[in-house]
MIBANU-486360 format. One record per atom (N, C-alpha, C, CB): x, y, z; atom name. Coordinates in steps of 0.001 Angstrom, whole numbers, plus 500000, padded with zeros to 6 digits. Glycine has a CB too. Layout:
<pts>
[[X,Y,Z],CA]
...
</pts>
This chain:
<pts>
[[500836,498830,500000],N]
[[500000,500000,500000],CA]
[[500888,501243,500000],C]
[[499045,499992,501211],CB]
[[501042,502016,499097],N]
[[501727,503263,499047],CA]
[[500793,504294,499513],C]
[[502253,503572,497676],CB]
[[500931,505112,499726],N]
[[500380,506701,500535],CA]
[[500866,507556,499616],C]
[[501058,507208,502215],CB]
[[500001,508195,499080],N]
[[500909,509323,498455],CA]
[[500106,510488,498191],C]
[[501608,508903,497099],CB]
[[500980,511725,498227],N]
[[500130,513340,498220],CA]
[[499761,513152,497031],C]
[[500965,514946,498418],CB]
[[499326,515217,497059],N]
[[498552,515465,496222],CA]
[[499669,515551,494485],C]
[[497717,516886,496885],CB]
[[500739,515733,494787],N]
[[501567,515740,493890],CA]
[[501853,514329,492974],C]
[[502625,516215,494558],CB]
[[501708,513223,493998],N]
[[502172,511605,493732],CA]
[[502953,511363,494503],C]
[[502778,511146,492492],CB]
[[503846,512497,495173],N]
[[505023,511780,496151],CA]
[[504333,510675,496898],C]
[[505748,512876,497349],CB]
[[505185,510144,497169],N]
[[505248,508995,498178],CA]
[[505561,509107,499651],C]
[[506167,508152,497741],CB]
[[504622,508691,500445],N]
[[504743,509424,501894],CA]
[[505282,508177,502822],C]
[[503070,510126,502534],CB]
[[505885,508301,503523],N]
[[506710,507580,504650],CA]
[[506303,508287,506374],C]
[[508589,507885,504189],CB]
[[506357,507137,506991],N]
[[506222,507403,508711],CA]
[[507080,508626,508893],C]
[[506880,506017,509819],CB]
[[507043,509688,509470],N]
[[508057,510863,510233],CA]
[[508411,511868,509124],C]
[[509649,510175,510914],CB]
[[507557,511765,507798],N]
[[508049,512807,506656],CA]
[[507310,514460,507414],C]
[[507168,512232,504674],CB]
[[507666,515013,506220],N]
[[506717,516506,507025],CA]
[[506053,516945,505387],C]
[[508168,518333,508032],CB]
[[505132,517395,505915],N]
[[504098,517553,504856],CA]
[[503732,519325,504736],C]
[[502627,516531,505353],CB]
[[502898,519771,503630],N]
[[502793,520992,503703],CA]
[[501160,521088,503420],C]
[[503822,521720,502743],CB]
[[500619,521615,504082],N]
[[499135,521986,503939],CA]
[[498814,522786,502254],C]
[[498763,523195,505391],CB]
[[497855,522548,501437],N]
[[497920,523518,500164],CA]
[[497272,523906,499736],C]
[[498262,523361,499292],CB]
[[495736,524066,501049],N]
[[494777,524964,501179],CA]
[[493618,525022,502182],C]
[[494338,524969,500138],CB]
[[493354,526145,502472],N]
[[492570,526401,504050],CA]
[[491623,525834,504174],C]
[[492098,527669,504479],CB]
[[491979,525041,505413],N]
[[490817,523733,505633],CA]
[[490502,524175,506945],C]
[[491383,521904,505587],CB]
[[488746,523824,507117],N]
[[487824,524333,508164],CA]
[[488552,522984,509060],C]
[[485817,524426,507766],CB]
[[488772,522480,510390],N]
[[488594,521763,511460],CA]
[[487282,521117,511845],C]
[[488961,522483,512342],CB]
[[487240,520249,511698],N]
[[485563,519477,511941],CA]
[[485584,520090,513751],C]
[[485501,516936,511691],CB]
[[484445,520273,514427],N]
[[484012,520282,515641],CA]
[[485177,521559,516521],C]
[[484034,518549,516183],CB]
[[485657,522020,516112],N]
[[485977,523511,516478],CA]
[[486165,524816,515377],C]
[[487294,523406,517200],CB]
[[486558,525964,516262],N]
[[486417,527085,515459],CA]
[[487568,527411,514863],C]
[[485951,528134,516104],CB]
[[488706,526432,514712],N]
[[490166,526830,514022],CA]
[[490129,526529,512311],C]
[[491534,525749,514803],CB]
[[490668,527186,511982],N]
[[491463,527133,510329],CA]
[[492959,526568,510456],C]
[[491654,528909,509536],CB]
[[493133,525400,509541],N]
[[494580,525331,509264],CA]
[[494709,526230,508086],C]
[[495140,523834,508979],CB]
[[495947,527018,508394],N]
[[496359,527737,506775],CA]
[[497245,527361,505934],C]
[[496819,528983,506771],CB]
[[496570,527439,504992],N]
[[497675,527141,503509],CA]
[[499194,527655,503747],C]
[[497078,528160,501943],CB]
[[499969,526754,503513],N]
[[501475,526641,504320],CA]
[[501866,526117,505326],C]
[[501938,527560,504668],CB]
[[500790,525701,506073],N]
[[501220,524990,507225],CA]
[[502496,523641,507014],C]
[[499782,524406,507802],CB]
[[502833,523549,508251],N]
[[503758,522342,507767],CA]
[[503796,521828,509307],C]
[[505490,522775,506910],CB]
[[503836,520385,509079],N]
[[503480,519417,510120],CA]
[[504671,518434,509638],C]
[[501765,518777,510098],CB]
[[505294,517776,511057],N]
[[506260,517118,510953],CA]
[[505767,516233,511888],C]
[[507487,517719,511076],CB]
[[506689,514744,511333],N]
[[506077,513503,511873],CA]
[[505311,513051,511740],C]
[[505905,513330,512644],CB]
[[504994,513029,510158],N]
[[503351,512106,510429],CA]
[[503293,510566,510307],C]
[[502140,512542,509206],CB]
[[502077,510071,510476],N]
[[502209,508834,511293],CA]
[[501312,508201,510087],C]
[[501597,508808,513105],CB]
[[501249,507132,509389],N]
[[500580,506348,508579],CA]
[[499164,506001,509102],C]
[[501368,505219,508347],CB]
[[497977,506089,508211],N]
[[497435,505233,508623],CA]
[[496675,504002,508136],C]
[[497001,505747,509111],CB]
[[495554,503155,508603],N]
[[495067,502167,507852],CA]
[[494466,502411,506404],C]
[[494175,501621,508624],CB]
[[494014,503537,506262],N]
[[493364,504353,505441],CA]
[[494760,504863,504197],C]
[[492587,505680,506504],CB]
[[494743,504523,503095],N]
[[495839,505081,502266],CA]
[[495541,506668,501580],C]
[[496080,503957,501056],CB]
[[494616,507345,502560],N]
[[494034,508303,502053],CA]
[[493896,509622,503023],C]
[[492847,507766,501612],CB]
[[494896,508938,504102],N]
[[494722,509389,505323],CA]
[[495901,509697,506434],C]
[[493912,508528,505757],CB]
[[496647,510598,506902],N]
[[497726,510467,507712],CA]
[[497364,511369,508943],C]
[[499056,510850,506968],CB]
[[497880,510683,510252],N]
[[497779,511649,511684],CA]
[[499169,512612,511634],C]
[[497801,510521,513363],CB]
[[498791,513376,512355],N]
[[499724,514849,512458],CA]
[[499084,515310,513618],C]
[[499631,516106,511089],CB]
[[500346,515980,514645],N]
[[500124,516754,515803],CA]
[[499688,517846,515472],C]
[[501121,516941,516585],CB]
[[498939,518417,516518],N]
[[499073,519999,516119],CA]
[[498482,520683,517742],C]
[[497816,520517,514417],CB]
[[499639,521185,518435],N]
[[500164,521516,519546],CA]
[[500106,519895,520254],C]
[[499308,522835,520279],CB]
[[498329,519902,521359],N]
[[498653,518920,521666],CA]
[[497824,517623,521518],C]
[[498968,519183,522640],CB]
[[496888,518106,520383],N]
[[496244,517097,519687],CA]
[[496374,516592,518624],C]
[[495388,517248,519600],CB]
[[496153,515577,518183],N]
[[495932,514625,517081],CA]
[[494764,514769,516177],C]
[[495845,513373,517610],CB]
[[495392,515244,514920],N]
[[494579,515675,513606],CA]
[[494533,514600,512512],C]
[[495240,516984,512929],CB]
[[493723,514329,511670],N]
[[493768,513496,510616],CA]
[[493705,513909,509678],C]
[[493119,512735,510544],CB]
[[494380,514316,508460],N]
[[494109,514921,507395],CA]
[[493902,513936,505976],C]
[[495179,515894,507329],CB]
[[493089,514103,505199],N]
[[493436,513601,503626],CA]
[[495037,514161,503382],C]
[[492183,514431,502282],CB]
[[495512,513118,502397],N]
[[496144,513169,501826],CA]
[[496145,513950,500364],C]
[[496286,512237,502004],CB]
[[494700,514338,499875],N]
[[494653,515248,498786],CA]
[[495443,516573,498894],C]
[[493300,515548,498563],CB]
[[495069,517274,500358],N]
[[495446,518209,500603],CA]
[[496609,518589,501279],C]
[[494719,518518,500927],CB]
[[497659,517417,501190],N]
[[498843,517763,501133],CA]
[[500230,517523,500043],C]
[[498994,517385,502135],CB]
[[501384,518317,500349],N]
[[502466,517636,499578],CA]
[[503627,517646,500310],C]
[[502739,518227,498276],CB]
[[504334,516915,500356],N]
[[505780,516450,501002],CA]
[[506404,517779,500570],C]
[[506648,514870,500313],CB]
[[507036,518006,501761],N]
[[508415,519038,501948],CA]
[[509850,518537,501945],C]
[[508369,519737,503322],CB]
</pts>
């Protein structure tokens, strides 16, 4: 099962990714912004899907909406 962004890269456990457009947060009032960049992300069962920290919670993002840094 490969993982891969919105580009085609190919994503690996602990890569860092770049956000590449402003996405609402399900169930609070935050925006991630376009540019963000998240390090360490974590695979998941889902090839469509990777966890990322962000301070001190755990986010799930598509993989559409990112690309490897």
């Amino acid at each position: 099962m490969a993982v891969r962004d919105s580009n085609g890269a190919e994503l690996d456990d602990g890569d860092s990714v770049q956000v590449i457009k402003d996405l609402k947060v399900k169930g609070t009032s935050s925006t991630l912004k376009r540019g963000s960049v998240y390090k360490n992300i974590r695979l998941t069962s889902n090839d469509e899907q990777v966890e990322c920290r962000q301070g001190k919670s755990t986010i799930v993002l598509k993989t559409c909406f990112l690309k490897k840094v």
